[in-house]
NULOZA-353977 format. One line per 2 residues: number of its first residue (from 1); for each residue x, y, z of N, C-alpha, C. Coordinates in steps of 0.2 Angstrom, whole numbers, plus 5000, padded with zeros to 4 digits. Atoms other than C-alpha are relative to their C-alpha. Last residue first. Layout:
NUM	X:Y:Z:X:Y:Z:X:Y:Z; ...
END
This chain:
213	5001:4994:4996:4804:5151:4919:4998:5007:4996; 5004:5005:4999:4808:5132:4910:4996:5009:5005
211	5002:5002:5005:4820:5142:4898:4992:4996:5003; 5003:4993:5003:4831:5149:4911:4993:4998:4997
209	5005:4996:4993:4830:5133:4922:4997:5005:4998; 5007:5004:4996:4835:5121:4906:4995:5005:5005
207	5005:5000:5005:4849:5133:4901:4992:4998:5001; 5001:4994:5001:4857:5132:4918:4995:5003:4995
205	5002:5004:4992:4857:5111:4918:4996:5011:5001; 5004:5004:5002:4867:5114:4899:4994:5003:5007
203	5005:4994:5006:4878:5128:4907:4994:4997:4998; 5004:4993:4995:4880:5116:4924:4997:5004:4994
201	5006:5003:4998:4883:5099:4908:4999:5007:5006; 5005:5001:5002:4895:5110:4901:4995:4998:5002
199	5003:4995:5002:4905:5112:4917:4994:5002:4995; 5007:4997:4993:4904:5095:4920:4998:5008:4999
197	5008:5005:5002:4912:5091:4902:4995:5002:5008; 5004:5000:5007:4926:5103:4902:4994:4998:4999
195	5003:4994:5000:4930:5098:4920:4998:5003:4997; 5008:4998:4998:4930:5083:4915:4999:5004:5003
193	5006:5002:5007:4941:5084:4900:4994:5001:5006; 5001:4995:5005:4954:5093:4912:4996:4999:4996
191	5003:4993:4997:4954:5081:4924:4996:5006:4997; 5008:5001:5000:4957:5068:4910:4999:5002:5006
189	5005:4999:5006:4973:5078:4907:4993:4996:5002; 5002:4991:5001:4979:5078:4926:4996:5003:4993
187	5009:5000:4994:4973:5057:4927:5002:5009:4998; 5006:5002:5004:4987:5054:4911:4994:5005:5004
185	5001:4998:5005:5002:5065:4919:4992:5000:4996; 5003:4994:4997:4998:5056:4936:4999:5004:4994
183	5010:5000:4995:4998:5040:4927:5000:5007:5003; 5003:5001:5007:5016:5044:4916:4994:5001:5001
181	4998:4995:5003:5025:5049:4932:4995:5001:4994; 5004:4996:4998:5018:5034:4942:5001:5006:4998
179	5007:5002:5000:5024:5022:4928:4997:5006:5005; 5002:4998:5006:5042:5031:4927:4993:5002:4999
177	5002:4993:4999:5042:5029:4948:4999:5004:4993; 5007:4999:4995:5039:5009:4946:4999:5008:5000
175	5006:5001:5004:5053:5010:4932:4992:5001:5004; 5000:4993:5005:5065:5021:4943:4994:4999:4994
173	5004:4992:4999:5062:5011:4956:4999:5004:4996; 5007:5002:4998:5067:4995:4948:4998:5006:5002
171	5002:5002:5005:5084:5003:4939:4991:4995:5002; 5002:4994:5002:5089:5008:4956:4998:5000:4993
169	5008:4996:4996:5086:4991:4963:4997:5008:4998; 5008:5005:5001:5095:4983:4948:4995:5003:5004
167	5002:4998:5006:5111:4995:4952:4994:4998:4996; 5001:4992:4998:5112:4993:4970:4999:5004:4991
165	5006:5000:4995:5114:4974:4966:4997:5010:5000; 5008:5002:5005:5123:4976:4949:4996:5002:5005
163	5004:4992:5003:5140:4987:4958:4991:4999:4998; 4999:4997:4994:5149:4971:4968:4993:5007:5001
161	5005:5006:4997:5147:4959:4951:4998:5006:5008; 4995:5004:4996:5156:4977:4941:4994:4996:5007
159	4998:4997:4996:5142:4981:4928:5007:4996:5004; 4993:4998:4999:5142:4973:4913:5002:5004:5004
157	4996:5007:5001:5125:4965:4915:5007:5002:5001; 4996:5000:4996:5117:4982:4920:5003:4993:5000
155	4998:4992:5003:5099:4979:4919:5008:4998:5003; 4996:5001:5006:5092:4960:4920:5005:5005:4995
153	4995:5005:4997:5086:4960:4937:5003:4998:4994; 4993:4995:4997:5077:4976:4931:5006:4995:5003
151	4997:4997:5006:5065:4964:4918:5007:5006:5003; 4995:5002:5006:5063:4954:4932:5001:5003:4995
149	4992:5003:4997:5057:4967:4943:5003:4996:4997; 4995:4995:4998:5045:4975:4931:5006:5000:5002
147	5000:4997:5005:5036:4960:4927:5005:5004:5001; 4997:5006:5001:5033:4955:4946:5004:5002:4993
145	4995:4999:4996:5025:4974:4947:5005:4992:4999; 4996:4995:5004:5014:4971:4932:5006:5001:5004
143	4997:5003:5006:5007:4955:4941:5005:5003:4995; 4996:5006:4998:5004:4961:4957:5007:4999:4992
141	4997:4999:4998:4995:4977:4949:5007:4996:5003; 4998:4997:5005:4984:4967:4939:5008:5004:5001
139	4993:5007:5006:4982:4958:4953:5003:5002:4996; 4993:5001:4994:4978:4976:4966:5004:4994:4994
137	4995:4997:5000:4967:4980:4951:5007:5000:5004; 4996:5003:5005:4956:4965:4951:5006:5004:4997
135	4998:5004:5001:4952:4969:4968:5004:4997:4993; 4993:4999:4998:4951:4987:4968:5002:4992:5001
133	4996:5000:5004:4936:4989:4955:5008:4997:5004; 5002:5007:5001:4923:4986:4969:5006:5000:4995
131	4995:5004:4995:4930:5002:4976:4999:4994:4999; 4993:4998:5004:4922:5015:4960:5005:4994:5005
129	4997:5002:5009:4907:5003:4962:5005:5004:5002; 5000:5006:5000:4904:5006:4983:5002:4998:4991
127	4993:5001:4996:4911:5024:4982:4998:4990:5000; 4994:4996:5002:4896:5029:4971:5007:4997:5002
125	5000:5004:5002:4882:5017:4982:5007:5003:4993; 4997:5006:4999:4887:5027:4994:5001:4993:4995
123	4995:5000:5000:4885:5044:4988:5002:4993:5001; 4998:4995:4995:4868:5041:4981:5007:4999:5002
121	4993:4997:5003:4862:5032:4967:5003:5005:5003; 4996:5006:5001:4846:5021:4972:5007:5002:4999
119	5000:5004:5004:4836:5035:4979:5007:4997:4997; 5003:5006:4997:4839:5050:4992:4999:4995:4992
117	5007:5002:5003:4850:5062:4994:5001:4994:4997; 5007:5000:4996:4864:5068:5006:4995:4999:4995
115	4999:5002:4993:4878:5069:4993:4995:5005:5005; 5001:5006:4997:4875:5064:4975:5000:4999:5007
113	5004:5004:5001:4873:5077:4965:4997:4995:5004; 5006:4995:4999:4883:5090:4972:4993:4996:4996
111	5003:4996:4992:4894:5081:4981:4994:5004:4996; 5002:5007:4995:4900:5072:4963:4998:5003:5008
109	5008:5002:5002:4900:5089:4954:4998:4993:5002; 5004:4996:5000:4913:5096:4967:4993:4996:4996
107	5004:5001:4994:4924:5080:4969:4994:5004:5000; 5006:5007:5001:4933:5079:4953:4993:4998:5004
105	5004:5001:5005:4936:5099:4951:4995:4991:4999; 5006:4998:4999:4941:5100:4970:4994:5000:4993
103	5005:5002:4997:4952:5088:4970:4994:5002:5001; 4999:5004:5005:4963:5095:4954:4993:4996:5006
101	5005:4999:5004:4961:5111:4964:4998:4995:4995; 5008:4999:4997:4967:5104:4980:4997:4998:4995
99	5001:4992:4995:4982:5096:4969:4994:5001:5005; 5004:4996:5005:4982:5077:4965:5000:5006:5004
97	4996:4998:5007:4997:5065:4970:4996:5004:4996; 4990:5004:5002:4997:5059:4988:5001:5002:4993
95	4996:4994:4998:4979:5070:4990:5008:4999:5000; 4996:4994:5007:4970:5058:4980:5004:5007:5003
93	4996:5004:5004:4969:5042:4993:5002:5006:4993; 4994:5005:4995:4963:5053:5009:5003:4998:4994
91	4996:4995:4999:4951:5064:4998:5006:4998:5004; 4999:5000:5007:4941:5048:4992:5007:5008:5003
89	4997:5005:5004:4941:5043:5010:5001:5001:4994; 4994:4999:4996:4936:5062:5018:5006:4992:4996
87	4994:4995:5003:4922:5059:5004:5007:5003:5002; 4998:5004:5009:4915:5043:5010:5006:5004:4999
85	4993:5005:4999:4917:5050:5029:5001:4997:4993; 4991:4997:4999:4908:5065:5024:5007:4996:4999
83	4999:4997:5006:4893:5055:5017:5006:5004:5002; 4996:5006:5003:4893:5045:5034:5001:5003:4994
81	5003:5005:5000:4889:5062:5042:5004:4991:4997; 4999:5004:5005:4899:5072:5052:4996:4995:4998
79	5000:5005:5003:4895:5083:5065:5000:4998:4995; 4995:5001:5000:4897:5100:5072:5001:4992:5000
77	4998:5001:4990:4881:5105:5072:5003:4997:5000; 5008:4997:4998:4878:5101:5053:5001:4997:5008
75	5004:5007:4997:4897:5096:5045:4994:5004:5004; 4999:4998:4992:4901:5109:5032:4998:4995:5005
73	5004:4997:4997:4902:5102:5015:5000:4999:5007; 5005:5002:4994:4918:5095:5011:4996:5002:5001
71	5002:5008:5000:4930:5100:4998:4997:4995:5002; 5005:5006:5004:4926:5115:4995:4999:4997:5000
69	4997:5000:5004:4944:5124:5003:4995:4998:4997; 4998:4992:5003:4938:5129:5018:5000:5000:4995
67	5005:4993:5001:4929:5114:5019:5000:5006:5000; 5004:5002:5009:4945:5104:5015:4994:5004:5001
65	4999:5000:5006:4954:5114:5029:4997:4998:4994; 5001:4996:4999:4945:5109:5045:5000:5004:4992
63	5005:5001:5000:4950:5093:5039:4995:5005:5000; 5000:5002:5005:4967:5095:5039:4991:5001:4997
61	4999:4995:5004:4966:5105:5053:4999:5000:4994; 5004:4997:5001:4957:5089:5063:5002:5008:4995
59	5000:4994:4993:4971:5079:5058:4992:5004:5001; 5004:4996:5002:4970:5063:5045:4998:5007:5008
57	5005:5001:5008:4979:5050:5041:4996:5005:5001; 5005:4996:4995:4996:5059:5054:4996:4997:4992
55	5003:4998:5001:5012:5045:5052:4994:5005:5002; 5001:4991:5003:5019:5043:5065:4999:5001:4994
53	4998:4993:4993:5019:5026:5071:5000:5005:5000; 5007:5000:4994:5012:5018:5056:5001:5003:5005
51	5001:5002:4994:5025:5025:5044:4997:4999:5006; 4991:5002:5001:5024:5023:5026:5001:4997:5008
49	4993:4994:5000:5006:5025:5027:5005:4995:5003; 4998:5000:5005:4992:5012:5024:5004:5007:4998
47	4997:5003:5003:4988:5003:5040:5006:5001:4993; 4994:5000:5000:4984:5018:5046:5004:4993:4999
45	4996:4999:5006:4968:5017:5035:5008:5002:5005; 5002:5003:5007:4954:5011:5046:5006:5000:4996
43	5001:5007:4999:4960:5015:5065:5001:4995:4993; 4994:5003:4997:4965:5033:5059:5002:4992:5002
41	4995:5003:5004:4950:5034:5050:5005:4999:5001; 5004:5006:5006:4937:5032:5063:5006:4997:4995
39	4998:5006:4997:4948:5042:5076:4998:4992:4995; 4992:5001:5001:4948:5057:5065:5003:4991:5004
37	4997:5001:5007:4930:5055:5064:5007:5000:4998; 5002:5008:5001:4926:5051:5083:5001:5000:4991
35	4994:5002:4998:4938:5068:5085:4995:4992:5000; 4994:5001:5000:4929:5076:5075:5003:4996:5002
33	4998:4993:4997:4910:5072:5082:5007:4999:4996; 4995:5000:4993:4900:5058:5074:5003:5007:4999
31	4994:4996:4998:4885:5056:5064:5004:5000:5004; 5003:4995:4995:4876:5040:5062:5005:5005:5000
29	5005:4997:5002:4879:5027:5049:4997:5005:5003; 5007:4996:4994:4895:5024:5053:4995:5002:4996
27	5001:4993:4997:4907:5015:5040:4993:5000:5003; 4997:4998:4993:4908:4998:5042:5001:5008:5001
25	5004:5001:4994:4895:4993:5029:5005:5001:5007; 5006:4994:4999:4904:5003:5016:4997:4999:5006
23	5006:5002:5003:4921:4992:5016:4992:5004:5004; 5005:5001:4994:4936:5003:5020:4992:4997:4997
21	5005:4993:5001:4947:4999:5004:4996:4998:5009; 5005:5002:4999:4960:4984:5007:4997:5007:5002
19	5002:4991:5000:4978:4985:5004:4993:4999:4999; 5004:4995:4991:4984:4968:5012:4997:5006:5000
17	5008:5006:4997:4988:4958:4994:4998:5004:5005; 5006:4998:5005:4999:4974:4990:4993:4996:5001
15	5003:4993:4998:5010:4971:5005:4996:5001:4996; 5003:5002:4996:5013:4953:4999:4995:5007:5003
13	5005:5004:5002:5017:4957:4983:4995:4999:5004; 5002:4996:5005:5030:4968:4991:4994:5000:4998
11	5004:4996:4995:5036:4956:5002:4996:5007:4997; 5006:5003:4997:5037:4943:4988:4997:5004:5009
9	5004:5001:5003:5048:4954:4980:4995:4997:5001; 5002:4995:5002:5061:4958:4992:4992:4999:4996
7	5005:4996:4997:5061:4941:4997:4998:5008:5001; 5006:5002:5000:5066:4936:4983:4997:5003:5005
5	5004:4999:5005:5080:4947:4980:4994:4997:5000; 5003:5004:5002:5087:4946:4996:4994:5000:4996
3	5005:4998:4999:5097:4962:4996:4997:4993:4997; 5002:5005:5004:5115:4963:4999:4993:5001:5002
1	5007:5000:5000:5125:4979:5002:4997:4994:4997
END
């Protein structure tokens, strides 16, 4: 087995350069039917599975599904609005590592504030800040991945010269799947805080009605 170390590396980098949010102004502003919404993100984000040619970004079952599940308000005469497709986007990137219920706690009081209504601070403008972050993240990401391989390219000195290759690659995945071990761990307890915290604010929001009646 030989493995051209650089260009491992710099196709990697390179991959990561190319991961690109859907930007707002290209989502539809007009309701579409299923199959113009499965067609929408299919186009946008098949980029961003393992295998482009079979992979599935988004089926109608699937979809059918999140609003059984909460996770999507129902579409009105069987359309989608642009506030679906944000939401179908934020449900596309947390379903690789977060439960329903873990989606349904983040997503619930952001729909219920924020989608379909009117003024400065509505769902779009939501998804535009949480994805403006993705730039400096992707370097930060670059630059911690680069970091990592060198430091694996130095595991295993005493190996036999024949044994290190295969030995260094699996000492670099193991640090990159540490880190995704650690990070999901993290995001499931700050699940847990905000669900803690929204809840309060409905009891808070509750009180208010009683008290105003």
């Amino acid at each position: 087995m030989t493995i051209d170390r650089e260009d491992l590396i710099n196709s990697i980098i390179d991959s990561l350069g190319r991961i690109h949010h859907i930007n707002l102004e290209d989502i539809p502003n007009i309701d579409l039917y299923m199959d113009q919404v499965t067609t929408f993100m299919d186009k946008n984000l098949r980029s961003t599975t393992r295998n482009p040619d079979a992979d599935k970004i988004l089926t109608k079952t699937m979809i059918n599904n999140y609003a059984k599940n909460d996770l999507l308000p129902p579409p009105v005469k069987k359309k989608y609005s642009r506030e679906h497709i944000l939401l179908l986007i934020f449900i596309y990137y947390y379903k690789g590592i977060l439960s329903i219920g873990d989606i349904q706690t983040l997503l619930r009081p952001i729909t219920e504030k924020y989608f379909h209504t009117s003024g400065s601070l509505d769902l779009g403008a939501v998804y535009e800040e949480v994805f403006s972050l993705e730039e400096q993240e992707i370097a930060d990401l670059q630059e911690d991945i680069v970091r990592k391989f060198s430091i694996s390219q130095k595991t295993f000195p005493d190996a036999p010269e024949e044994d290190q290759e295969i030995l260094q690659l699996f000492s670099f995945i193991s640090m990159l799947s540490y880190d995704v071990y650690v990070k999901k761990l993290l995001i499931e307890k700050m699940i847990d805080s905000f669900k803690s915290a929204t809840a309060k604010d409905s009891r808070h929001m509750e009180d208010k009605k009683d008290k105003n009646h």
